[in-house]
VORO-917322 format. One record per residue (C-alpha): residue number from 1; x negated, y, z; residue in one letter. Coordinates in steps of 0.02 Angstrom, whole numbers. Each point is the difference from the previous one (the first is absolute). Example, Ala and Ser with C-alpha at 12.3 -4.5 7.8 and 13.67 -1.06 7.14 Angstrom:
2
1, -615, -225, 390, a
2, -69, 172, -33, s
This chain:
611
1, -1402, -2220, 1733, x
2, -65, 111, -124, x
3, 95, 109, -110, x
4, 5, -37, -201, x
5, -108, 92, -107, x
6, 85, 135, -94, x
7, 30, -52, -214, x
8, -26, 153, -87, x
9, -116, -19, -137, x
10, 55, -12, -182, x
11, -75, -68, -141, x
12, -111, 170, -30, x
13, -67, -15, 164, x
14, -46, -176, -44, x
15, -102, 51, -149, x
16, -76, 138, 80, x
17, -51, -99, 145, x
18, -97, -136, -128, x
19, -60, 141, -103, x
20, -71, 97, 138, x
21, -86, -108, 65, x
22, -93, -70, -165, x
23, -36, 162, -73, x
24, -146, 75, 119, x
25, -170, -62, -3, x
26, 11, -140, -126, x
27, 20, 138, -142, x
28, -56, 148, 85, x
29, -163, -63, 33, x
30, -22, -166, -59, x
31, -23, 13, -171, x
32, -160, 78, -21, x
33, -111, -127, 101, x
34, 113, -136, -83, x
35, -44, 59, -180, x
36, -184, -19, 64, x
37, 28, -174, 33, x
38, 123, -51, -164, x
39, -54, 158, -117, x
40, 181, 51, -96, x
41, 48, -177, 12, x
42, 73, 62, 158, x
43, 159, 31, -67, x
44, 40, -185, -2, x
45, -83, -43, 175, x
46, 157, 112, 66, x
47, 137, -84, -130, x
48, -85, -146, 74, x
49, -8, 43, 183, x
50, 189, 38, -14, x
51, 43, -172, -69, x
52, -84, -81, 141, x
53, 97, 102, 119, x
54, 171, -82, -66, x
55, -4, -176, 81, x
56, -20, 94, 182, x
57, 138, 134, -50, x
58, 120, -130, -68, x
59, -32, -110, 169, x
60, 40, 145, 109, x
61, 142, 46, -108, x
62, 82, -175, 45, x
63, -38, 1, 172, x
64, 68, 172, 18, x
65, 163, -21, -96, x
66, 34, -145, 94, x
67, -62, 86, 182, x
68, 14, 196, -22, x
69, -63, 16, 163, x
70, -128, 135, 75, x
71, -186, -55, 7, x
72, 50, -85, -178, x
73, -123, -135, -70, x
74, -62, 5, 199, x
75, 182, -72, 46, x
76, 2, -105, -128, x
77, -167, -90, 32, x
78, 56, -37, 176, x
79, 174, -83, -65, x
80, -110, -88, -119, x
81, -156, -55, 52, x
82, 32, 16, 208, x
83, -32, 126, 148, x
84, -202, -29, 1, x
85, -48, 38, -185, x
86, 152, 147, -13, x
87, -89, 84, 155, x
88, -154, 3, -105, x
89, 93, 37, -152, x
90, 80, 147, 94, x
91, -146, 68, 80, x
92, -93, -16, -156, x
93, 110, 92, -95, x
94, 21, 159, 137, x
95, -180, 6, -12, x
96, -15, 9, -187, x
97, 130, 127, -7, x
98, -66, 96, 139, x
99, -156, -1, -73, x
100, 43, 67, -177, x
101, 107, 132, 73, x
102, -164, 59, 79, x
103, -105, -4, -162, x
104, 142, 95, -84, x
105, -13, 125, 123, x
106, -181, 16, -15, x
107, 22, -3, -192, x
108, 71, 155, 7, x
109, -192, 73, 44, x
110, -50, -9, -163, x
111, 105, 72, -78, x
112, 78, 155, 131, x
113, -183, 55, -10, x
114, 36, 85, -164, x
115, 144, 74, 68, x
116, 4, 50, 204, x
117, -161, 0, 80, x
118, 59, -85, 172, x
119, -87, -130, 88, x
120, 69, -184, -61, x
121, 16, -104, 122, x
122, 84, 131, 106, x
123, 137, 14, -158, x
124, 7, -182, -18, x
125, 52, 7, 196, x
126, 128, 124, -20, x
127, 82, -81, -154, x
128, 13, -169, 95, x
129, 70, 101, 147, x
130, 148, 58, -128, x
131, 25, -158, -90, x
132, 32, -73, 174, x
133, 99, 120, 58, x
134, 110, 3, -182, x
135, 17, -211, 40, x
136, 34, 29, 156, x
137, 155, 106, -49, x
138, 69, -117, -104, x
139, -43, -114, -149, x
140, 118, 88, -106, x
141, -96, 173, 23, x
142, -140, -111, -52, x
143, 52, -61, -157, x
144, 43, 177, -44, x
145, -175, 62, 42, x
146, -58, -158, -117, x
147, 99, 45, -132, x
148, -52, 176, -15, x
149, -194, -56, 20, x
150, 25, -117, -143, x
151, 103, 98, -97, x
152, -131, 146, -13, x
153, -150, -120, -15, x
154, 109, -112, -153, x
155, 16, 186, -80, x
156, -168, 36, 17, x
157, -63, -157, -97, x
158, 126, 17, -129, x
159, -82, 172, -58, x
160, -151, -73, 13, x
161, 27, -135, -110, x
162, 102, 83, -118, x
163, -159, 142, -25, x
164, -138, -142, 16, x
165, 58, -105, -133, x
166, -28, 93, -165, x
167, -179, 65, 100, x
168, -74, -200, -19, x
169, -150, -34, -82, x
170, -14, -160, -70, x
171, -186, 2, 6, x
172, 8, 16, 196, x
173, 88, -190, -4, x
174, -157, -61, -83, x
175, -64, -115, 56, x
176, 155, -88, 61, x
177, -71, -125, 102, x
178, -190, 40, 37, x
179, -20, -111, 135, x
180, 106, -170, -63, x
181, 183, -51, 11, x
182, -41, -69, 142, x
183, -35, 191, 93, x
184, 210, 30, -43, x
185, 58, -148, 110, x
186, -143, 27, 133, x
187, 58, 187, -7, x
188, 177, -49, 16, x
189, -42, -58, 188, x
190, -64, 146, 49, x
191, 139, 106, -50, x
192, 148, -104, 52, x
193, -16, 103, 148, x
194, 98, 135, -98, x
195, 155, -130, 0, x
196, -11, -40, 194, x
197, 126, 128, 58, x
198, 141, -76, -111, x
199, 51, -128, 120, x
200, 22, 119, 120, x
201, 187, 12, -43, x
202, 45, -155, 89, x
203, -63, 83, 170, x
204, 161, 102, -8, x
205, 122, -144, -53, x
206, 133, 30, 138, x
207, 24, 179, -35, x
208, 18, -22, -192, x
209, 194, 20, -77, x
210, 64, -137, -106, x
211, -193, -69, 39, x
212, 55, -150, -135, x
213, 9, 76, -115, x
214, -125, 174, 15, x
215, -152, -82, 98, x
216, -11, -125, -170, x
217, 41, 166, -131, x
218, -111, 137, 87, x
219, -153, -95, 33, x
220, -7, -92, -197, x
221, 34, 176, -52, x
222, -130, 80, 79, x
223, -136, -136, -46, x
224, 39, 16, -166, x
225, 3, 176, -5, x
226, -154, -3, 107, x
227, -106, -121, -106, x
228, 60, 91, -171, x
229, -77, 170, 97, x
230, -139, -87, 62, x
231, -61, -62, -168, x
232, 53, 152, -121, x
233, -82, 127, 163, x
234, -156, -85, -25, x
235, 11, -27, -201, x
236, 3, 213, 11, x
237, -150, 19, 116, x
238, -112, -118, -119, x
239, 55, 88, -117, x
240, -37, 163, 51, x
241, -159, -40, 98, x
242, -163, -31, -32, x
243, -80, -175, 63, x
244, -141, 90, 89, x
245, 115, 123, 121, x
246, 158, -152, 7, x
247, -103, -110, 78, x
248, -90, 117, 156, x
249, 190, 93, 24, x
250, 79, -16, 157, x
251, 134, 101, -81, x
252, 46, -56, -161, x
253, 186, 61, -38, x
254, -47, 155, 65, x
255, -174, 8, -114, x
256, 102, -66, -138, x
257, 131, 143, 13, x
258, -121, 135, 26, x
259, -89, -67, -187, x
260, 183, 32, -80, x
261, 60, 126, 114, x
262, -123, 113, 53, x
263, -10, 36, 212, x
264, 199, 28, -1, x
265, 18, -201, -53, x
266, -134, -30, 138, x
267, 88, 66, 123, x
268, 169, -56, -64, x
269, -60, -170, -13, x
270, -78, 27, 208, x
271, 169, 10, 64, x
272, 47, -135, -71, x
273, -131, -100, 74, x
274, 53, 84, 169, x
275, 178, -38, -37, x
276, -53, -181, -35, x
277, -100, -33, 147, x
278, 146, 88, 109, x
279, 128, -115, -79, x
280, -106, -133, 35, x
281, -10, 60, 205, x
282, 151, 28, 18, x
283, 60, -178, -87, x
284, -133, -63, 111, x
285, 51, 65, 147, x
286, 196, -60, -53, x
287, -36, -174, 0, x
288, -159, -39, 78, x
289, 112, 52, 174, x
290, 148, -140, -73, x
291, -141, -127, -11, x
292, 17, -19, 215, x
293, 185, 0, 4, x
294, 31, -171, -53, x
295, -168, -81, 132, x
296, 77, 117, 141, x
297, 222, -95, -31, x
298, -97, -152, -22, x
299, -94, 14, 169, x
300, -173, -12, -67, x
301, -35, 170, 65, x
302, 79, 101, 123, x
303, 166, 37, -6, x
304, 8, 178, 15, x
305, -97, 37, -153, x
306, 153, -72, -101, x
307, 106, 114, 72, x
308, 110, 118, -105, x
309, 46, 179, 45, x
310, 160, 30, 37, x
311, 33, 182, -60, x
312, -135, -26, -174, x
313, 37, -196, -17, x
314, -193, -5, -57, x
315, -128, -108, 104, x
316, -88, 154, 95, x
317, -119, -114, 108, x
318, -60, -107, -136, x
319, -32, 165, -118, x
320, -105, 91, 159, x
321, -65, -147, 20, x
322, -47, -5, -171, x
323, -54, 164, -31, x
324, -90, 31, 150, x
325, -115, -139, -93, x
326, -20, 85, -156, x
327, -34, 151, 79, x
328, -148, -87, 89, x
329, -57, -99, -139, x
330, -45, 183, -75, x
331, -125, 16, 128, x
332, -106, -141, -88, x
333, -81, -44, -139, x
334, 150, -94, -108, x
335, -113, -61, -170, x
336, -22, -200, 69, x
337, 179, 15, 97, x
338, 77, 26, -165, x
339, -77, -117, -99, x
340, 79, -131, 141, x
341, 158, 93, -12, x
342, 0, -42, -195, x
343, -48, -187, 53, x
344, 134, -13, 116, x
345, 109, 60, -126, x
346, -32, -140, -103, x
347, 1, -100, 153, x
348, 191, 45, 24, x
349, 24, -26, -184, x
350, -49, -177, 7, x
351, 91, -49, 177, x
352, 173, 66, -118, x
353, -49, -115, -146, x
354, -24, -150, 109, x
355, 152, 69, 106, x
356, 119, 4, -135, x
357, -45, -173, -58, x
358, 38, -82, 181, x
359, 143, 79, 22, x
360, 57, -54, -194, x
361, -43, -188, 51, x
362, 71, 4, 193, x
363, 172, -6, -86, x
364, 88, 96, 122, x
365, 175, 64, -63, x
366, -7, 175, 65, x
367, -135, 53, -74, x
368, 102, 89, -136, x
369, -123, 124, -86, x
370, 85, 121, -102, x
371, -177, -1, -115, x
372, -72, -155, -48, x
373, -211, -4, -56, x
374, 8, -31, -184, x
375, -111, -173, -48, x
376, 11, -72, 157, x
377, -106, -73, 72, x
378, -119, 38, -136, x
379, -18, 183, 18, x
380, -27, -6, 195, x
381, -134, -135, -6, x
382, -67, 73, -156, x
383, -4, 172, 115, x
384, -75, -74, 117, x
385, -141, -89, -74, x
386, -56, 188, -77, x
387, 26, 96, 132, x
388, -126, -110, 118, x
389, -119, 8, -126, x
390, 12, 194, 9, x
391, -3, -14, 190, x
392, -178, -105, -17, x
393, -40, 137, -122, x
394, 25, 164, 121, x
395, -142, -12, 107, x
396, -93, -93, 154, x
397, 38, 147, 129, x
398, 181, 12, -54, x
399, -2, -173, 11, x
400, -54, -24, 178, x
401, 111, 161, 65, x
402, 141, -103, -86, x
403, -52, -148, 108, x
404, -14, 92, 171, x
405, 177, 78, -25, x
406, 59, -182, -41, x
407, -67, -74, 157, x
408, 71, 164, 114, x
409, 163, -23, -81, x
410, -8, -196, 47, x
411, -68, 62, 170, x
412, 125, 90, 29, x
413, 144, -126, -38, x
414, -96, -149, 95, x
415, -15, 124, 165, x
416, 157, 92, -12, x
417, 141, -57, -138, x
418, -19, -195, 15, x
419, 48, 25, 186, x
420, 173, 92, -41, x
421, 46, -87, -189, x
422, 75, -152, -29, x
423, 34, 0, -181, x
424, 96, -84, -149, x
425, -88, 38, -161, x
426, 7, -47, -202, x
427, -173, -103, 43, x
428, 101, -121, 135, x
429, 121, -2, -124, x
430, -111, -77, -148, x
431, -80, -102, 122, x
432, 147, -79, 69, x
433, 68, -27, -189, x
434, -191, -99, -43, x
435, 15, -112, 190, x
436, 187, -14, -6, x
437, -6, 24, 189, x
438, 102, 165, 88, x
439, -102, 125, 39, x
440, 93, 149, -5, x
441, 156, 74, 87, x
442, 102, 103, -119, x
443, -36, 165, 73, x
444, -88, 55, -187, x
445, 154, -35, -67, x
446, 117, 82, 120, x
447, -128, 146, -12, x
448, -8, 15, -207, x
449, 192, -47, 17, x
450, 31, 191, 87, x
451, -125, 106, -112, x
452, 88, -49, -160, x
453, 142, 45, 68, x
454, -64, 167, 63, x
455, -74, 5, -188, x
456, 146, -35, -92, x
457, 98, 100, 131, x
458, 134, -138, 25, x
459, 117, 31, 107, x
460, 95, -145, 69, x
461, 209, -35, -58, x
462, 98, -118, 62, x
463, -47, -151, -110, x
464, -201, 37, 60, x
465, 109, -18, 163, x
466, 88, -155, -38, x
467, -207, -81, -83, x
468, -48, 43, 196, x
469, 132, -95, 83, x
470, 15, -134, -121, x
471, -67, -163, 22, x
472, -112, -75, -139, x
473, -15, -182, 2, x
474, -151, -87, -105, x
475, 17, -164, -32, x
476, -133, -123, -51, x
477, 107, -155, -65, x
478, 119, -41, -146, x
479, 195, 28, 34, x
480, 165, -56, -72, x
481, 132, 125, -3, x
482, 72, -87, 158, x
483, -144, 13, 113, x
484, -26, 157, -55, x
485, 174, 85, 27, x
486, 5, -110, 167, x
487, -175, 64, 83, x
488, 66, 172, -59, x
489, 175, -9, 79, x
490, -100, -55, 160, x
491, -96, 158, 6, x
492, 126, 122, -30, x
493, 162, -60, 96, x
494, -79, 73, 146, x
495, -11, 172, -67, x
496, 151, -12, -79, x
497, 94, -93, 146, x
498, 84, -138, -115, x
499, 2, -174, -10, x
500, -157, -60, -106, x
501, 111, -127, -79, x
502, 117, 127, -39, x
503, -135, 126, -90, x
504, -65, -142, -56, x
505, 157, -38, -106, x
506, 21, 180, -42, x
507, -189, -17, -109, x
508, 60, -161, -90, x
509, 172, 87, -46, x
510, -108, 151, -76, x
511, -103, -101, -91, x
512, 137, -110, -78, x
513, 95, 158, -70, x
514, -162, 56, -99, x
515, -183, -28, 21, x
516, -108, 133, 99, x
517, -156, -46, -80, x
518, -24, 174, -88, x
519, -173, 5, -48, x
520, -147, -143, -34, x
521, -31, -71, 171, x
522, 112, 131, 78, x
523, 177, -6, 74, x
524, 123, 95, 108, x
525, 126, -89, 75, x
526, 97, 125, 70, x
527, 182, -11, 96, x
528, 145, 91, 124, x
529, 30, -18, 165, x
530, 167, 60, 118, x
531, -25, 118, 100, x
532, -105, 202, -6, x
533, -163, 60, -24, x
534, -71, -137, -27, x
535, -142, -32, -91, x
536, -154, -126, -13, x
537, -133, -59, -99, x
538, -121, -132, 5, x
539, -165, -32, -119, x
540, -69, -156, -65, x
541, -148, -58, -84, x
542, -17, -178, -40, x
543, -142, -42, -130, x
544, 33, -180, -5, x
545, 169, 59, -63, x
546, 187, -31, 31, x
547, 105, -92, -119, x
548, 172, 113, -22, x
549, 33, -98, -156, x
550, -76, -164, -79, x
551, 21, 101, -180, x
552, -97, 144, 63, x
553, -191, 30, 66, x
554, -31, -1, 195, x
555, 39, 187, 94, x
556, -133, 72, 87, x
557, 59, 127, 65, x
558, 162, 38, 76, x
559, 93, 155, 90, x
560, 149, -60, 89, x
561, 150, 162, 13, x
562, 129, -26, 127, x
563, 132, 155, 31, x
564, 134, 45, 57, x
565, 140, 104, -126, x
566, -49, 175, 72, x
567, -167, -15, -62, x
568, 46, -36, -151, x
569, -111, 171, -72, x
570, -161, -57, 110, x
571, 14, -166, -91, x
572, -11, 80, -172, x
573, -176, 100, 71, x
574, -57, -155, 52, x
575, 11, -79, -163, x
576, -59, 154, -85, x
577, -156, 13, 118, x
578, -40, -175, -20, x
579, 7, 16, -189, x
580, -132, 143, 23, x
581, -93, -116, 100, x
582, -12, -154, -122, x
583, -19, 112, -158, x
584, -181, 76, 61, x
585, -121, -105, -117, x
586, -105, -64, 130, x
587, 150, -63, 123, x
588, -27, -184, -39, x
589, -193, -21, 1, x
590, 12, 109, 176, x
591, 171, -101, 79, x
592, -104, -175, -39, x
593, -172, 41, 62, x
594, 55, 104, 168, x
595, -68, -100, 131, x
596, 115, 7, 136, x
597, 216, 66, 10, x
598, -76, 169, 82, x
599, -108, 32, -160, x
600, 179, -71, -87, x
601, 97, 142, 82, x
602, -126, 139, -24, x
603, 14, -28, -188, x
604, 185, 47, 7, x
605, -30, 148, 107, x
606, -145, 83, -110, x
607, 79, -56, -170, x
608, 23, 190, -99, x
609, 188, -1, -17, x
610, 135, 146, 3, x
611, 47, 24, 166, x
């Protein structure tokens, strides 16, 4: 049994997170060998790059509101799309984040050059060594490092922006488009790598506060404020630039700063770059180590990796795990390995848009996100369709790295997972809807059930109490009044220990003073009983209907009261809670299309209502 992860990340730490982990290499050193591709058309291929980086963000964003739990879109795959393709999903995505945490690290050599004459890779060793041992401390000491990173290295743009603007030449933006429109959406490909860390987010789910509500708010924030950057960032260096140097600069903020700014803006505009590429790290480092949490409580890898430490509440085998492989991949040469970490990327991206959809069309009841993809299911297919082609686009040797991992992370499900897993899954779920046979076993359900209520932090009164004991009858057939009243005496005489003909008479008595049909299709018969604490309920849903009144449509729904005097004041909550209940807009279209009287009573339980 593992302890929970600890929640103690706001909504800055959320926008830091995303922001760190965009803001490295796809500005810092990206733009000057994309202007050699685009020419200032540039600009657009990042506007560009960022739109095609919303259908994977808004997939993740529903997935995660819906499952804020660690290893994010990993944990999500698996509920979605089974054990086998979330193992690949999740090893995929530790390896991608691994891998970028390294080249952020390594980054850092071209620009520390200029300012501490150390050997890299030995500095890229010792800042993985403290970003692991900052996680490993506590993700709440590492949102506060992120924040600080990103709050120096969002300063540090700012001034550059502000100075670089009235320095652009318009003549340095001419010829807009050398190469062809065509060069700005090629170009846009090749740097959507500088959007790749934004999903990153959902990799720290479980230890977000109020993660409804700031996973959805800091992560649109900080694309938005990201792309705007992005685009005006590379409108100044243009600007400022030559064609000639732009397009050979492996440094172009800091080349662009130093035109403006003399050495000081160089060197200003350097640590920046290093705080970028740290940000990055330690982001990296944050959730790459998350991405094995979820594979490890599912079984698919060993259990101890998944374990939680009991002083830090932070995953402290998964992280050494984790960065005991970054610090080896800075042994090696890391210019193919992260071109396949930005295909698995996009990899990831697509399993979310696909995932999303399934778990849309499985219909299951539970699956409550808080954030719902705008333009469904147009924007997720639409995603999808762009973001192969810029997977086909990226490169052969990405390509077949991309493949390998894919079989090893199959490999390692078929010889190890498939043995330990038997799972219930959104797929089944779809499936089972399409053959109309049963496939599945409710344990999805009964899992999704709990995390919204760890989510919404319900915590159970006595009419959740009452739902759980309660019996919930569905019936299948057309009733009078008579049958109905007499197949509902029948049930509850024995709980109540009466006569069923005398309860029976007690409903027809309460329905003769005044009708209990208080809503369309709804009605609350409710009555007293002799005797003390006493108090029962019983749920029906009959979709064929039941005739209370020839003047009036068929009920469909029913919630039989029967008290006793002294809970006279529980009755009241009871109506008052099942007002709440009814009054949410999507009650009806959920109450007739759950599938079985479990799926019935979980929609009273996780209906928001005042407790």
């Amino acid at each position: 049994m593992t302890n929970p992860l600890k929640k103690s990340l706001r909504f800055i730490d959320v926008f830091a997170i995303a922001t760190g982990a965009m803001i490295s290499s796809g500005i810092f050193i990206l733009p000057g060998l994309a202007h050699a591709k685009a020419g200032p058309g540039v600009i657009f291929s990042y506007f560009f790059a960022g739109l095609l980086a919303l259908p994977g963000m808004f997939s993740i964003l529903e997935m995660t509101t819906a499952m804020p739990k660690a290893g994010g879109d990993c944990f999500s795959i698996i509920r979605s799309m089974g054990p086998a393709v979330g193992t690949v999903a999740g090893l995929l995505s530790w390896f991608s984040l691994s891998m970028k945490s390294a080249f952020a690290l390594l980054g850092i050599s071209i620009f520390a050059t200029e300012i501490l004459p150390w050997d890299i890779r030995i500095m890229a060793i010792l800042f993985c060594i403290i970003f692991m041992l900052i996680n490993l401390i506590g993700i709440k000491e590492a949102g506060r490092t992120q924040v600080f990173l990103v709050s120096g290295l969002l300063l540090l743009i700012i001034i550059y922006i502000v100075r670089g603007i009235p320095e652009v030449r318009l003549e340095n933006l001419s010829p807009f488009v050398p190469n062809g429109f065509n060069s700005i959406f090629t170009t846009a490909g090749f740097v959507f790598v500088a959007y790749g860390g934004l999903l990153k987010v959902a990799s720290v789910a479980e230890e977000i506060k109020n993660p409804g509500k700031n996973i959805p708010a800091g992560m649109i924030y900080s694309l938005v404020i990201t792309v705007i950057l992005y685009v005006v960032m590379v409108f100044v260096t243009t600007g400022v630039m030559d064609s000639a140097r732009l397009d050979n600069s492996l440094t172009p903020i800091s080349d662009g700063a130093e035109v403006f700014m003399g050495q000081p803006g160089r060197i200003a505009l350097s640590i920046a770059a290093i705080l970028a590429f740290l940000s990055t790290a330690n982001a990296g480092i944050m959730t790459a180590a998350r991405s094995l949490v979820p594979l490890s409580h599912d079984l698919l890898l060993p259990a101890f990796i998944g374990n939680i430490n009991k002083k830090f509440r932070t995953p402290h085998y998964s992280l050494l795990i984790t960065g005991i492989f970054i610090i080896t991949s800075l042994l090696l040469n890391l210019e193919i390995l992260v071109k396949a970490a930005s295909a698995v990327l996009i990899l990831v991206n697509i399993l979310s848009c696909i995932s999303v959809i399934i778990l849309r069309e499985s219909h299951i009841s539970n699956y409550q996100p808080v954030f719902k993809t705008p333009f469904y299911p147009w924007l997720p297919l639409l995603g999808t369709a762009g973001l192969v082609f810029l997977l086909w686009d990226i490169g052969q040797g990405a390509l077949l790295i991309s493949c390998l991992l894919i079989i090893s992370g199959f490999s390692v499900y078929f010889f190890y997972g498939r043995k330990k897993v038997v799972a219930d899954y959104a797929l089944m779920h779809l499936i089972e809807r399409i053959i109309n046979k049963k496939l599945t076993d409710g344990k999805l359900e009964q899992e999704l059930k709990e995390i919204v209520r760890v989510r919404d932090n319900i915590i159970s009164d006595r009419f959740d109490e009452l739902v759980e004991q309660s019996e919930i009858i569905d019936i299948n057939r057309a009733l009078t009044l008579d049958e109905f009243f007499k197949l509902s005496s029948d049930i509850l005489a024995n709980k109540l220990k009466m006569s069923p003909r005398d309860l029976n008479a007690l409903l027809h008595e309460r329905e003769s003073e005044s009708s209990t049909i208080i809503a369309r299709g709804l009605a609350i018969p409710h009555i007293i009983v002799e005797g003390n604490h006493i108090f029962e309920m019983l749920v029906i849903r009959c979709k064929a209907g039941i005739r209370f009144k020839e003047s009036e449509e068929k009920v469909t729904t029913v919630f039989i009261l029967i008290g006793s005097k002294d809970e006279r004041n529980f009755h009241l909550r009871v109506l008052s809670a099942i007002a709440q209940i009814i009054q949410d807009p999507d009650f009806e279209k959920k109450w007739n299309s759950a599938k079985n009287v479990q799926v019935l009573k979980d929609q009273l339980l996780l209906t928001n209502r005042k407790r």
